[in-house]
N, C-alpha and C positions, 0 to 999 in steps of 0.2 A: 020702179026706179031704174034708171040705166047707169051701171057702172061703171059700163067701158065700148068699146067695140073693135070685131075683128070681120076681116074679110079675106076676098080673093079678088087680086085684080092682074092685068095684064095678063090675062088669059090667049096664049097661044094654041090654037087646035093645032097649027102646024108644025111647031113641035113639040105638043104636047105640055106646055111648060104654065106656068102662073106663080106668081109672088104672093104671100099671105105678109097681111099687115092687123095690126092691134094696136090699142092702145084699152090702158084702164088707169082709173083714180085711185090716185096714190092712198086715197083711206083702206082699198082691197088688195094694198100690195103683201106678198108674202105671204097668204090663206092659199094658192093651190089653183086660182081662179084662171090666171092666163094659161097656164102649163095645161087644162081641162080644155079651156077653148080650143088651143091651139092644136093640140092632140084631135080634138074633134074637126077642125075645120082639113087638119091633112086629112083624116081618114076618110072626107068626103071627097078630098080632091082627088084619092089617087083612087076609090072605088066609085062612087059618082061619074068622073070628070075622066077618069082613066088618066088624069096626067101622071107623067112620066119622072118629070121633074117639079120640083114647088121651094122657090128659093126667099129669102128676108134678108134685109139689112137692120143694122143694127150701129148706135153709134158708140165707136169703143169705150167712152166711159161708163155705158148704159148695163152692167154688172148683172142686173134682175133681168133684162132683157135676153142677154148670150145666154145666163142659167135654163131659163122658162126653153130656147129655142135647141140648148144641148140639151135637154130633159127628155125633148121629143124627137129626137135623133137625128137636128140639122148637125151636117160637118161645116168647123168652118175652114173658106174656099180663098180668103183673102181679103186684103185692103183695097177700097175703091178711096182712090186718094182725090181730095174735095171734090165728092160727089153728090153735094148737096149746100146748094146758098143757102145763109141764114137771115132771117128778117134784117140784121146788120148789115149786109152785103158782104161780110165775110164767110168763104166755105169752110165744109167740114169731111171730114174721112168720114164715111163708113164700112163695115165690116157685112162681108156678106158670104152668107152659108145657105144649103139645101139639103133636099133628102128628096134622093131617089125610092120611084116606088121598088125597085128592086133590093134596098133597103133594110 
């Protein structure tokens, strides 16, 4: 059964950099489950992948989201103000934070 999922995309060799994105079902919110991925998928990128940097967005009202991505030592960097259309045609701010591998 699949719960959720997480990755790594916009993977830059040249400057080291990639975004980590997730998503899981709200039935496994609040068990420990994203804050284990997520922790795992940095630890690949910055030993693995050797990146440097590895940043996420997040949308400000998304509470579990900030928790899970300060749990695994992203800072956050700022407002991306409507950085994302919504199936409505209205946009929305996001919030975007990283963790360097020096960390």
């Amino acid at each position: 059964m699949v719960i959720g999922s997480i990755g790594l995309f916009d993977i830059d060799h040249d400057s080291d950099s990639c975004e980590i994105g997730y998503s899981l079902g709200s039935r496994w919110w609040g068990k420990g489950y994203a804050t284990e991925a997520v922790e795992a998928v940095l630890d690949y990128a910055f030993r693995e992948l050797y990146a440097h940097r590895v940043q996420a967005t997040y949308h400000p009202y998304n509470i579990g989201s900030k928790r899970v991505l300060e749990k695994c030592g992203m800072k956050y960097e700022g407002v991306m103000r409507d950085a994302q259309r919504n199936p409505d045609g209205s946009f929305s701010n996001l919030i975007i934070c990283a963790r360097l591998s020096s960390d």
